[in-house]
N, C-alpha and C positions, 0 to 999 in steps of 0.2 A: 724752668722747664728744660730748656737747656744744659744748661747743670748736671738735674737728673736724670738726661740721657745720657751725658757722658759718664755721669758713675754710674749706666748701667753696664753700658757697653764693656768700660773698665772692670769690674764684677765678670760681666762673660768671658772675656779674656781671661781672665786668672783664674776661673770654672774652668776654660777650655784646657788650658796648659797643665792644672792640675790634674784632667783627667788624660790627656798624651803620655805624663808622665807616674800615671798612677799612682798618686799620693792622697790615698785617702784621706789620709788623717788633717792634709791642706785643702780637700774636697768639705770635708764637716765644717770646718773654720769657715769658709768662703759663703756655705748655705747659712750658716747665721746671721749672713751681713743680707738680709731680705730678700735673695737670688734662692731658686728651686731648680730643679734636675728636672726639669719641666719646658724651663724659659728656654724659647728660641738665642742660642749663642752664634750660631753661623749666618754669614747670608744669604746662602741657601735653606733657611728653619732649621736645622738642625741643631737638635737639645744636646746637651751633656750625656745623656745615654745614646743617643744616635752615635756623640763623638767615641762613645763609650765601646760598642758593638762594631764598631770599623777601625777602632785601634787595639782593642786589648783581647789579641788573640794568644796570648801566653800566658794568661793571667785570670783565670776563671773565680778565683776568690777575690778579686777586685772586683769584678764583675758581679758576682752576689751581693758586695758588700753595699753597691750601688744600687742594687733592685730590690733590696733589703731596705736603703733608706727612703725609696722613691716608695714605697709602698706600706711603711709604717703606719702606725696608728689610723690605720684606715682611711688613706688617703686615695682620692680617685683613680682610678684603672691605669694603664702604663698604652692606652691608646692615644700615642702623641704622634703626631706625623708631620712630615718636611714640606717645604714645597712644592715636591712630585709629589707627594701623596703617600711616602715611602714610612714604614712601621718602623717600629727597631726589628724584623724580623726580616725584613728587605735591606737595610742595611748590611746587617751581618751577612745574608748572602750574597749581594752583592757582591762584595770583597771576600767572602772566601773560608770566613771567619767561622769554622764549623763547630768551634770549642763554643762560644755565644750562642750559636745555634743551639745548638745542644740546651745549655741553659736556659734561654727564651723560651723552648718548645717544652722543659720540664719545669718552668715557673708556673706556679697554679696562676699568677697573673696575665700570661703572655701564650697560655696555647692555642688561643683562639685565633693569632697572626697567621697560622699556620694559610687559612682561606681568605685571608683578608687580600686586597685589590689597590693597587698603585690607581694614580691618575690616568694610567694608559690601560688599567684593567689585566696588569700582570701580577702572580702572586708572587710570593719567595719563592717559593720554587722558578717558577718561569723566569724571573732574575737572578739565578742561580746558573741556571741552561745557557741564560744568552751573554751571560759572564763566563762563561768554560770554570765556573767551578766545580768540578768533577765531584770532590769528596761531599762537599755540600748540598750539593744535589743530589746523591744519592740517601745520604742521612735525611732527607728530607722527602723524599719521596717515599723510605720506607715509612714513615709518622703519614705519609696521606694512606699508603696500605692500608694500615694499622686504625684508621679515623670510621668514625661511621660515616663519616662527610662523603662518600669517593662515586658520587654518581657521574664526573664529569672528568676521573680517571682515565676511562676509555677514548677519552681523546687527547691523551699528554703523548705526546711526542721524545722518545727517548736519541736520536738518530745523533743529535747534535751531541748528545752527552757521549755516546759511544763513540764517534771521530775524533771528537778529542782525546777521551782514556785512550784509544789506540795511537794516534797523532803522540801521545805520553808517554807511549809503553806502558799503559798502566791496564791490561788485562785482566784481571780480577774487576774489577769496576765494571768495564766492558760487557764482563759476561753476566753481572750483577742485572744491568740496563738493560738486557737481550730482547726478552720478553718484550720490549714497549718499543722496536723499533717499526716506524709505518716508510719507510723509506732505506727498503735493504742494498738498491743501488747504490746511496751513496756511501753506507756503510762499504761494502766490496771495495770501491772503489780507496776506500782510505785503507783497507787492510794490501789493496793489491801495490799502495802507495808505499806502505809500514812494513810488510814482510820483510822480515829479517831471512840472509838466505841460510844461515845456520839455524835450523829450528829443534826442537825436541819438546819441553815442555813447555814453551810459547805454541808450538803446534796445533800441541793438545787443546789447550787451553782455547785455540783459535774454532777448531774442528767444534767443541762441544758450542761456542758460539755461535756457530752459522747450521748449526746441526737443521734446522727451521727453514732455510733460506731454501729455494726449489734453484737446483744445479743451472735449469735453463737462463737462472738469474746470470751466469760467470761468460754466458755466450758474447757477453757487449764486452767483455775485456782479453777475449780468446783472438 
């Protein structure tokens, strides 16, 4: 019994490393030895595609080639979760990993993560926000636009994503997120933080952002 936990353990390890270093072709060898892209390899649960979706952000055909094997010959759904309660779709946002994202929300198998609920009742999006993954967050917020799911839209909270793309300089983003902010205080207050005093088309770019905001908002920083 013993034994065969320690060749499990060993099997997960050389799973795990295989997939850090994305070697498929040592990922196929490893799954023949009775280990699946399923089994918990971390001590936290996380699978070989958890490890998969938090490391291989350069690498999108690795990534297929994995979600490709995990779902061959008609093998059960890619609903596998950690011990938060976390999908691979929470993972990837999580960390930041937009290329995954990407993938996971155009897998016929994986776009139903998109609403799915951590252990604390946060989705991917909502770990995405409280990660300051900017670009992730917004690619993912436009797929809840876009969803017929979105009755509970009207209460996502943009404010935190905005202070950071500004906090970034990343203006574009910013003005992406506009529309959802329920706290323009704080927003002002990080722009009155960020303003650069050379402006032109940061300006602009600022002006079309707060075009929404009612002026008597500016009085608490006058």
């Amino acid at each position: 019994m013993i034994k065969q936990k320690n060749e499990e353990e060993i099997k997960g390890k050389k799973l795990h490393a295989a997939i850090v270093r994305q070697q498929i072709e040592f990922v196929k060898q490893i799954l023949a030895e009775n280990i699946t892209l399923r089994d918990k390899i971390t001590f936290n649960g996380n699978t070989a595609l958890h490890v998969a979706v938090g490391t291989s952000s350069n690498n999108r055909e690795f990534l297929e080639n994995l979600l490709n094997l995990a779902t061959k010959d008609n093998q059960q759904s890619l609903d596998m979760r950690n011990s938060e309660g976390s999908t691979l779709l929470h993972v990837a946002a999580i960390v930041g990993n937009t290329e995954a994202t990407k993938k996971l929300v155009q897998h016929h198998g994986c776009n139903y993560m998109l609403f799915e609920k951590d252990n604390e009742g946060q989705t991917p999006l909502d770990r995405a926000v409280l990660n300051m993954q900017t670009h992730t967050s917004i690619y993912l917020l436009d797929k809840y636009l876009n969803s017929p799911n979105v009755e509970k839209l009207d209460m996502f909270d943009s404010t935190e994503i905005v202070v950071n793309a500004i906090s970034s300089k990343d203006y574009d983003s910013a003005c992406k997120m506009a529309e959802f902010i329920k706290d323009p205080d704080t927003v002002l207050m990080a722009v009155a933080q960020n303003f650069p005093q050379n402006v032109n088309k940061i300006e602009r770019h600022m002006m079309l952002l707060f075009a929404h905001v009612p002026v008597t908002s500016f009085n608490n920083y006058l």
